[in-house]
C-alpha positions as CSV (number, residue, x, y, z in Angstrom):
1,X,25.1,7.4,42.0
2,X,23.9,3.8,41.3
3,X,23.7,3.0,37.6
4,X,19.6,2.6,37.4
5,X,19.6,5.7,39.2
6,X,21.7,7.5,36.8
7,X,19.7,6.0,33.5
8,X,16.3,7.1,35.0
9,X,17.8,10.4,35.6
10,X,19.0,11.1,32.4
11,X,16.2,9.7,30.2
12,X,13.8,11.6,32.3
13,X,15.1,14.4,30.4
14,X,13.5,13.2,27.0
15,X,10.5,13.8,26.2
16,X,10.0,11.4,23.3
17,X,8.7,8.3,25.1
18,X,9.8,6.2,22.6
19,X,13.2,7.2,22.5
20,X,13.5,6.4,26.3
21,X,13.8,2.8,26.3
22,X,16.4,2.5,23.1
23,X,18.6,5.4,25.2
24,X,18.6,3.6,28.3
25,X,19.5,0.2,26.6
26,X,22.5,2.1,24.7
27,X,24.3,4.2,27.8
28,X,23.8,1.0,29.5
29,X,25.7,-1.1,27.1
30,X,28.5,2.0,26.8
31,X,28.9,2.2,30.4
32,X,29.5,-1.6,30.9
33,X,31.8,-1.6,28.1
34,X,33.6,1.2,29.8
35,X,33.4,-0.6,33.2
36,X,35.0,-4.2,31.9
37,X,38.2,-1.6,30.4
38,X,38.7,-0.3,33.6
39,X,38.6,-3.3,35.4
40,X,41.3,-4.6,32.7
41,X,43.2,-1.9,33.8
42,X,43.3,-3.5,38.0
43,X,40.3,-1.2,39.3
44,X,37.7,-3.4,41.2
45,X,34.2,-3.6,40.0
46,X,32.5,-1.2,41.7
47,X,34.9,1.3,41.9
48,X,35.1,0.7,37.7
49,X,31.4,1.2,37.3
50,X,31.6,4.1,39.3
51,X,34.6,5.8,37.7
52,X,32.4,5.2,34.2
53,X,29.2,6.5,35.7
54,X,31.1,9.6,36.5
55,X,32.6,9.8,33.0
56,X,29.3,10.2,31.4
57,X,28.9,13.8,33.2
58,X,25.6,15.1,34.5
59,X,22.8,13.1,34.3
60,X,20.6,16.2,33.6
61,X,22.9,17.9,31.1
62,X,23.4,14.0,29.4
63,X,19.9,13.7,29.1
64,X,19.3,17.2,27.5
65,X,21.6,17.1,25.1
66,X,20.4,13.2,24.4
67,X,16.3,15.1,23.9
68,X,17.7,17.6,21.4
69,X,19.0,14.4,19.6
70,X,16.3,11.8,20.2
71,X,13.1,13.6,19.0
72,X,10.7,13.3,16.1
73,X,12.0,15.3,13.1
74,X,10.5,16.0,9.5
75,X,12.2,16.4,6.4
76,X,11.7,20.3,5.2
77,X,13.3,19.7,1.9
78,X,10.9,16.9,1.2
79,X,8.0,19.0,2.1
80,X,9.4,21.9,0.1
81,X,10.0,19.5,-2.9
82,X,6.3,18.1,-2.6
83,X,4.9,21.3,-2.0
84,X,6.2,22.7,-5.5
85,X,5.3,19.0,-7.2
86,X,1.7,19.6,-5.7
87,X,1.1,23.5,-6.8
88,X,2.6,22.7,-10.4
89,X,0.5,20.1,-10.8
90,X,-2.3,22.4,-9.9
91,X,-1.3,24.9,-12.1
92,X,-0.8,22.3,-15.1
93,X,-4.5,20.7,-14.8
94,X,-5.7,24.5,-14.0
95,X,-4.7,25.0,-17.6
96,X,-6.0,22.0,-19.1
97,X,-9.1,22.8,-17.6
98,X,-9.3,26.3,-19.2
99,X,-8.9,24.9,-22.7
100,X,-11.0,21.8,-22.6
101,X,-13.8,23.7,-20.9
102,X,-14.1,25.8,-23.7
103,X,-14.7,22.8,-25.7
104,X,-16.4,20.1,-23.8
105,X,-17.2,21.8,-20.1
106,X,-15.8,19.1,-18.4
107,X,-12.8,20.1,-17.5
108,X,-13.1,22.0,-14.3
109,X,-14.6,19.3,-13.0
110,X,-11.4,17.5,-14.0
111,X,-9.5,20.3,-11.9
112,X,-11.7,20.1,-8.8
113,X,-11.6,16.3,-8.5
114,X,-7.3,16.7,-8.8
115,X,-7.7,19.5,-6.0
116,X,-9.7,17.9,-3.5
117,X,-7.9,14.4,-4.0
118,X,-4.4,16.4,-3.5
119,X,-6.0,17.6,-0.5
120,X,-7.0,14.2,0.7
121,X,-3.5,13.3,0.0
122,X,-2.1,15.8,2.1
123,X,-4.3,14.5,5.1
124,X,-3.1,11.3,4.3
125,X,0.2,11.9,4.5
126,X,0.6,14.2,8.0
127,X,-1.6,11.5,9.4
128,X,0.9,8.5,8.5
129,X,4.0,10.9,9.3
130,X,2.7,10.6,12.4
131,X,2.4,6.9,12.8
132,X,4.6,4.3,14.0
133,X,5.7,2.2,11.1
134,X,7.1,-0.4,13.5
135,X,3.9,-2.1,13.9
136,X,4.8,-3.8,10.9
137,X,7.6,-6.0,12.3
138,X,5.3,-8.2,14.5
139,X,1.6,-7.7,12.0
140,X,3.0,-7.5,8.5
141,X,1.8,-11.1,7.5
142,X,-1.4,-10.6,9.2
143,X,-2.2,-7.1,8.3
144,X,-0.6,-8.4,4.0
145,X,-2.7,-11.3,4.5
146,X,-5.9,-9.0,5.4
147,X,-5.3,-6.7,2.5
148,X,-5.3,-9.5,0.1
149,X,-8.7,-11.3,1.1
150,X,-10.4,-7.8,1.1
151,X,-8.6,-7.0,-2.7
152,X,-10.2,-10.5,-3.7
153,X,-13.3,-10.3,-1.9
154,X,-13.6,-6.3,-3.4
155,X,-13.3,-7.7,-7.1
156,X,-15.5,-10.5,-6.4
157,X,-18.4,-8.8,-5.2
158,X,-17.7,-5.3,-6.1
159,X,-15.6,-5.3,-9.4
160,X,-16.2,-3.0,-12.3
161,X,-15.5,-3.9,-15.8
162,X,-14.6,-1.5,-18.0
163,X,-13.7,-2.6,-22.0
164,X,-13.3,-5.9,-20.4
165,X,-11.2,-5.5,-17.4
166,X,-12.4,-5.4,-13.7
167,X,-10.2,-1.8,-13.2
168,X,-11.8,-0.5,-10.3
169,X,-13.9,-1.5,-7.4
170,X,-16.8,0.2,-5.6
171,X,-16.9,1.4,-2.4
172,X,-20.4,3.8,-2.5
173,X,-20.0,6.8,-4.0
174,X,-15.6,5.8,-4.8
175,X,-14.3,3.9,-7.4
176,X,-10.7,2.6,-6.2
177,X,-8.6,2.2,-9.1
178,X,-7.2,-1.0,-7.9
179,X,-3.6,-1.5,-10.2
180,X,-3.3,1.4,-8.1
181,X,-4.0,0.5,-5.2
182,X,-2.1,-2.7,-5.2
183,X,0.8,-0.5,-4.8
184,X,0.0,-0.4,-0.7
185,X,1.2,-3.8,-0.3
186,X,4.9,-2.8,-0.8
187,X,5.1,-1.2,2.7
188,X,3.2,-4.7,3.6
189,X,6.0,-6.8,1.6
190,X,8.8,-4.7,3.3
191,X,7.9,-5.5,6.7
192,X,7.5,-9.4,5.6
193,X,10.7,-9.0,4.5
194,X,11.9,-8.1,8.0
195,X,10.2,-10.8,9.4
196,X,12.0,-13.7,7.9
197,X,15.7,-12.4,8.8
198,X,17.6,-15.1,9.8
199,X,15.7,-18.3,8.0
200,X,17.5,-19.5,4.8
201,X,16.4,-20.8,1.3
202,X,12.9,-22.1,2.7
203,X,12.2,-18.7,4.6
204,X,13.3,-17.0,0.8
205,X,10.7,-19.4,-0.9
206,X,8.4,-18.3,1.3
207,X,9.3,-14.3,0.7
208,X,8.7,-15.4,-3.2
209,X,5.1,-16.8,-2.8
210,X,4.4,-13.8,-0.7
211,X,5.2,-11.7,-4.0
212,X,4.1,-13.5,-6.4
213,X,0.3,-13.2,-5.0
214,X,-0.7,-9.6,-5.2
215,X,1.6,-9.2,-8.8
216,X,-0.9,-12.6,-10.1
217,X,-4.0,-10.4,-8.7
218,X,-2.6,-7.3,-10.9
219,X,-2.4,-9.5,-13.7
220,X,-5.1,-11.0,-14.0
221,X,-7.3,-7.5,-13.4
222,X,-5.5,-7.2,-16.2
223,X,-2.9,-4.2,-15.5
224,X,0.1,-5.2,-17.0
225,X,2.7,-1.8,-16.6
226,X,0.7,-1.6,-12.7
227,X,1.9,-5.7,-12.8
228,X,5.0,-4.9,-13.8
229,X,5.9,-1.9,-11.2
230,X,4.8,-4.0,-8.4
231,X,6.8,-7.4,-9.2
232,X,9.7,-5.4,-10.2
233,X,9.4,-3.2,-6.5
234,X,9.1,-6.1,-4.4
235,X,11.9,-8.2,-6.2
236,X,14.3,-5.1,-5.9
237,X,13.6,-4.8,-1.7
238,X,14.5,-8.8,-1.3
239,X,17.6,-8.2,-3.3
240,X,18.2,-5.4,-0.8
241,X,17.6,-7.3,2.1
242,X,19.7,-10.5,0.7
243,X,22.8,-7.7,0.1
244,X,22.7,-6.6,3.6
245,X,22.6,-10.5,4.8
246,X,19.1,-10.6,6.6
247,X,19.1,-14.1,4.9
248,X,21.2,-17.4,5.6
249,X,21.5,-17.6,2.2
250,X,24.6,-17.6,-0.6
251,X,24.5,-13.9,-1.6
252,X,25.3,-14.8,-5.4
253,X,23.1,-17.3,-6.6
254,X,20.4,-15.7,-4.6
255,X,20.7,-12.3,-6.8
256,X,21.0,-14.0,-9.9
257,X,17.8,-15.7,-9.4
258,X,16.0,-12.6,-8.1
259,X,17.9,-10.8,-11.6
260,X,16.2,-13.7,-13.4
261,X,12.9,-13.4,-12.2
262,X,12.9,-9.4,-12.3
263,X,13.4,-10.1,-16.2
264,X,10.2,-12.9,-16.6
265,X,7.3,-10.4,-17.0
266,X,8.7,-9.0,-20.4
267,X,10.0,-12.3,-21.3
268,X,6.8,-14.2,-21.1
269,X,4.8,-11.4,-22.9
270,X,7.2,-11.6,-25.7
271,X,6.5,-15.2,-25.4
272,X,2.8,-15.0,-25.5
273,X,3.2,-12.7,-28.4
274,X,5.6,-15.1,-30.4
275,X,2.9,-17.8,-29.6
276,X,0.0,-15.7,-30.6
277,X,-1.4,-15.4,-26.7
278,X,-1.8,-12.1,-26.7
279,X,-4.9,-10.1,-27.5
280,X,-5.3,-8.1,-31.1
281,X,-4.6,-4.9,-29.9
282,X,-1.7,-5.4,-27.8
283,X,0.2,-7.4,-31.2
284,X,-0.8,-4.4,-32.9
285,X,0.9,-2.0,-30.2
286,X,4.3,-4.5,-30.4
287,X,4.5,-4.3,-33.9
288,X,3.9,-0.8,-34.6
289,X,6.6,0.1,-31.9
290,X,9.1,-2.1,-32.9
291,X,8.7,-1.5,-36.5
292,X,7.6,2.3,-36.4
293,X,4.5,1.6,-38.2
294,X,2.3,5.1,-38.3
295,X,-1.6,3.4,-39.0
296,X,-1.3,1.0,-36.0
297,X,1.2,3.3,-34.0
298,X,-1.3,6.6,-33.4
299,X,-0.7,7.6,-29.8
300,X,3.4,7.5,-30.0
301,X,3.2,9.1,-33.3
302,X,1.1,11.9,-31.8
303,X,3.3,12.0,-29.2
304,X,6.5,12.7,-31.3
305,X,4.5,15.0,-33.3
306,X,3.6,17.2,-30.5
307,X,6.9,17.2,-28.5
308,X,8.7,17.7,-32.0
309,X,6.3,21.1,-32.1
310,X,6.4,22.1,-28.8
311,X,8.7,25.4,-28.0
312,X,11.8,25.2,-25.2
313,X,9.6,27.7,-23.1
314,X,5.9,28.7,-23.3
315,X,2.7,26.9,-24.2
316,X,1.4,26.2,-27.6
317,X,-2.4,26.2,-27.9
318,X,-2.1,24.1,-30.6
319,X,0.0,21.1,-28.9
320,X,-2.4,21.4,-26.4
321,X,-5.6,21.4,-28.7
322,X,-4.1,18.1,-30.1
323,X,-3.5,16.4,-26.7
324,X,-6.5,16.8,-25.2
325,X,-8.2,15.1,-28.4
326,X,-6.3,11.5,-26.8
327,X,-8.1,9.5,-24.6
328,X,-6.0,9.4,-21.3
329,X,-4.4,12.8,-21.9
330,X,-4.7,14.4,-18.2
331,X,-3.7,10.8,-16.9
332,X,-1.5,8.5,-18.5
333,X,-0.1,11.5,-21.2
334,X,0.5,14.2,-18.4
335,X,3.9,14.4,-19.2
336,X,3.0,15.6,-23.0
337,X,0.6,18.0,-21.5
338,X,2.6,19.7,-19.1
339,X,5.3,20.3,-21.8
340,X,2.3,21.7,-24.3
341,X,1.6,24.0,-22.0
342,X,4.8,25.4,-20.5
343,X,7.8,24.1,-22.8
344,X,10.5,21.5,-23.1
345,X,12.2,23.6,-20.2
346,X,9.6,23.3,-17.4
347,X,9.4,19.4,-18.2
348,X,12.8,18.6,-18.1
349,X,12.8,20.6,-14.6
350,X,9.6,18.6,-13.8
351,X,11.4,15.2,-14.0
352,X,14.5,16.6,-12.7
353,X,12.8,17.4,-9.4
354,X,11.1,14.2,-9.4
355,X,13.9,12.5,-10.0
356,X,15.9,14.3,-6.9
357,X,13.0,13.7,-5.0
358,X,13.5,10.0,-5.4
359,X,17.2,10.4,-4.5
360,X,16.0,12.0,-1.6
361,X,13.7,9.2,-0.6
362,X,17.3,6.8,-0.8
363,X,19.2,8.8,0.9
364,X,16.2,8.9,3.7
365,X,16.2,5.2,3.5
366,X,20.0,4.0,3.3
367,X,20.8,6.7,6.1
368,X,18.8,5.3,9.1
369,X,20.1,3.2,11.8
370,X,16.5,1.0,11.7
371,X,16.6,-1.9,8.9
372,X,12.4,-1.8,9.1
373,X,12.4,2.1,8.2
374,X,15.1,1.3,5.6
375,X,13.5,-1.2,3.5
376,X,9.9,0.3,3.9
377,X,11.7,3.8,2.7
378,X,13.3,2.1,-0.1
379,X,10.2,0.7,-1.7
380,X,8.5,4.0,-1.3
381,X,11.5,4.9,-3.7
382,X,11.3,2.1,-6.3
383,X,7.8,2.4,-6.6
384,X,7.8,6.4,-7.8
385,X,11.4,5.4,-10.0
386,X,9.8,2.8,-11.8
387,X,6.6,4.8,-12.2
388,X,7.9,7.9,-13.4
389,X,10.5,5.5,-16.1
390,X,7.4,3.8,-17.6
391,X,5.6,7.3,-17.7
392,X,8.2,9.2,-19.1
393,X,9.6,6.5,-21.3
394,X,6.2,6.0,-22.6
395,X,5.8,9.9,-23.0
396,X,8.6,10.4,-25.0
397,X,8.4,7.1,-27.1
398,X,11.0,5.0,-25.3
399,X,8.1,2.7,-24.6
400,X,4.9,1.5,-26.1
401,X,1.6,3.0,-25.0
402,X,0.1,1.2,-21.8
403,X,-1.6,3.0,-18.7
404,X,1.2,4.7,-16.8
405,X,0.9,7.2,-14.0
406,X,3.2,9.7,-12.9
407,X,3.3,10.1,-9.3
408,X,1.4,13.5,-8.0
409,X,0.7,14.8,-11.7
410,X,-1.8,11.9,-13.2
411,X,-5.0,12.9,-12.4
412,X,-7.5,10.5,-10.8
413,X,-7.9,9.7,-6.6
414,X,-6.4,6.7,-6.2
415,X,-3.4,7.6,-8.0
416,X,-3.1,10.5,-5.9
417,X,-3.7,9.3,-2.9
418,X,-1.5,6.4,-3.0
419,X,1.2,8.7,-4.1
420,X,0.7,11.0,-0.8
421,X,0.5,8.0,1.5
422,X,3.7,6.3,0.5
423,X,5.4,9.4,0.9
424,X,3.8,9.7,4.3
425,X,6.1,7.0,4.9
426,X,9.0,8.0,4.2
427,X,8.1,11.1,6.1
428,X,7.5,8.6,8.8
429,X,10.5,6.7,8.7
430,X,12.5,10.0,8.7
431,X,10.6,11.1,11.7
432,X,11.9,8.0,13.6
433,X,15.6,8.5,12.7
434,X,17.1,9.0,15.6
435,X,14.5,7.0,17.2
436,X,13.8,3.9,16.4
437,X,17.1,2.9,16.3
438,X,18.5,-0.6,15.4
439,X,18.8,-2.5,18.7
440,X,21.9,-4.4,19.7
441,X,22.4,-7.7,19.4
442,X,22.4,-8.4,23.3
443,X,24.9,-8.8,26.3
444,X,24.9,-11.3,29.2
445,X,23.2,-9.5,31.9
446,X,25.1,-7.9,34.3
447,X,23.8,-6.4,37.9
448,X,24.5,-2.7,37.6
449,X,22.9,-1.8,41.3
């Protein structure tokens, strides 16, 4: 059997289309190699490509076992893991709505708006699981470049101020909560990122003025924690892709600066506050965290208060009485809340399966054989890491108050949905595992009839 004949055979056998191509490419590549030993060894050509065509077996049996391989694939544990993160938020806003409808009769409303947006999200996310994320290595500029005109053009002519910052932007009926939905560039950055491999400290200039657009947009909305998230997400994937050497770059220097720059947002606000740049209200915040200062500190004091109350298991009406009486408490305070009304216990378990989740997301990323689907996986995880540290932190008092969502529990759509679509993603990338493989580097080509 000639050795077209035999490839065709065998990938005939799998049923992922896909796959076909990347399978071919590789027994090709394995057979040559085996073919150039044996003629090392004194066998003429032919008779050494046919001895290594026969060593792969049958071309029907090679090809089956191949499909069983070589087929789209989703994560159960990451749907299990989700699926319990979805219902317990349910369950916690379901809660939240039974109190503060006794008391103000919004709050079902609250709980119907988190249902039907978790919903949405779910849609979301089967319907990117099942798309191709490795559009992005030929359209990323265009399709980053797009999403920035239409963010711009969206504030422009559609911006919403609320207590003086243009928060949201609306489309009809929606309001997209656009610190939010800044996040969706990261996939967009990611595949950027893949796009420059090989160019050296211009192409890494480049990369930089690529990031340091949308984080300028989040900052001057302004959204400073949303700001933060971003510039700190896309900072961590170049460092990533400078450590595997996609860049003709010295490894060293090029972290240090990216180290450097990871640290500026904090360092200029501290700057602007030594200077007096900042706003009233945002030196009051600084001071009253850093010197503990009850009369301009209320939210973290309320904060301590009601976790210092709260009982290892159970809810405590009262807790929960005083949380919902802070603006922001089903949003930005839903860690609080969720220990109010089930105990210390269920929130440490809370973040503890968040937390795995996002070690599940790494794992996903830093296991597949495709550099794309790793660095597009591995923002997906930064982005829900740093999230849940600034909501947490903030929760607990690690951190002064600012506007921090926790993925899949803060109530409001765009929150939600963004938090379903990016893992969509990585459902996405593991889909493609076995797939979308890295391809190889090339051989001199060799007739094979």
């Amino acid at each position: 059997m000639k050795l077209d004949e035999y490839l065709n055979t065998v990938t005939e056998q799998i049923r992922c289309i896909k796959a076909r191509e990347m399978v071919g490419e590789e027994l090709r590549d394995h057979v040559l190699d085996q073919a150039e030993a044996y003629e090392a060894e004194g066998m003429f050509e032919e008779e050494a490509l046919e001895k290594a065509i026969q060593d792969m077996g049958d071309p029907v049996e090679t090809g089956t076992s191949l499909d069983r391989i070589h087929r789209p694939q989703i994560s159960v544990e990451v749907l299990v893991m989700i699926g319990i993160i979805s219902l317990a938020s349910i369950a916690l806003h379901a809660v939240l709505a039974a109190y503060t409808s006794d008391t103000s009769g919004a709050g079902y409303g609250y709980l119907s708006s988190h249902i039907l947006y978790t919903l949405m999200g779910y849609a979301l996310m089967f319907a990117i699981y099942r798309m191709d994320y490795s559009i992005l290595a030929g359209y990323a500029k265009q399709a980053a470049a797009v999403f920035l005109i239409l963010v711009l053009l969206g504030f422009h002519f559609a911006g919403v101020y609320i207590n003086g910052a243009r928060l949201y932007i609306r489309l009809g009926s929606f309001f997209a909560f656009m610190p939010v939905m800044m996040l969706l560039y990261v996939p967009l950055f990611g595949g950027i990122l893949y796009s420059y491999r090989g160019e050296r400290y211009k192409g890494l200039g480049k990369i930089l003025l690529w990031a340091l657009v949308p984080v300028w947009i989040t900052f001057r909305i302004p959204a400073f924690s949303q700001g933060v998230v971003l510039w700190g997400t896309l900072l961590c994937l170049t460092a990533i892709a400078v450590k595997r050497g996609w860049y003709q770059v010295r490894k060293a220097p090029a972290l240090t600066m990216l180290g450097v720059l990871f640290a500026a947002p904090p360092l200029c606000f501290l700057g602007m506050g030594i200077l007096g740049r900042l706003t009233s209200y945002q030196m009051m915040r600084i001071q009253a965290f850093l010197t503990g200062a009850d009369d301009q500190n209320y939210l973290t004091v309320q904060m301590k208060g009601i976790l210092s109350g709260s009982r290892l298991m159970g809810g405590s009406t009262e807790n929960i009485a005083r949380i919902v009486e802070l603006p922001g408490y089903n949003n930005d305070y839903i860690f609080v809340c969720l220990i109010s009304a089930y105990g210390l216990l269920a929130g440490i378990l809370a973040a503890a399966l968040m937390f795995y989740l996002v070690v599940k997301i790494f794992r996903i990323s830093f296991c597949q054989k495709n550099e794309l689907g790793m660095i597009l996986g591995s923002g997906c995880g930064i982005v829900f890491l740093l999230q849940m540290g600034i909501s947490i932190g903030m929760n607990v008092g690690l951190l002064p108050p600012t506007a921090a969502l926790l993925p899949f529990f803060s109530s409001g759509g765009s929150g939600i949905v963004v938090s379903y679509m990016l893992l969509g993603l990585v459902l996405s990338v593991y889909r493609y595992k076995n797939i979308l493989l890295a391809r190889p580097s090339g051989r001199v080509a060799r007739s094979a009839s």
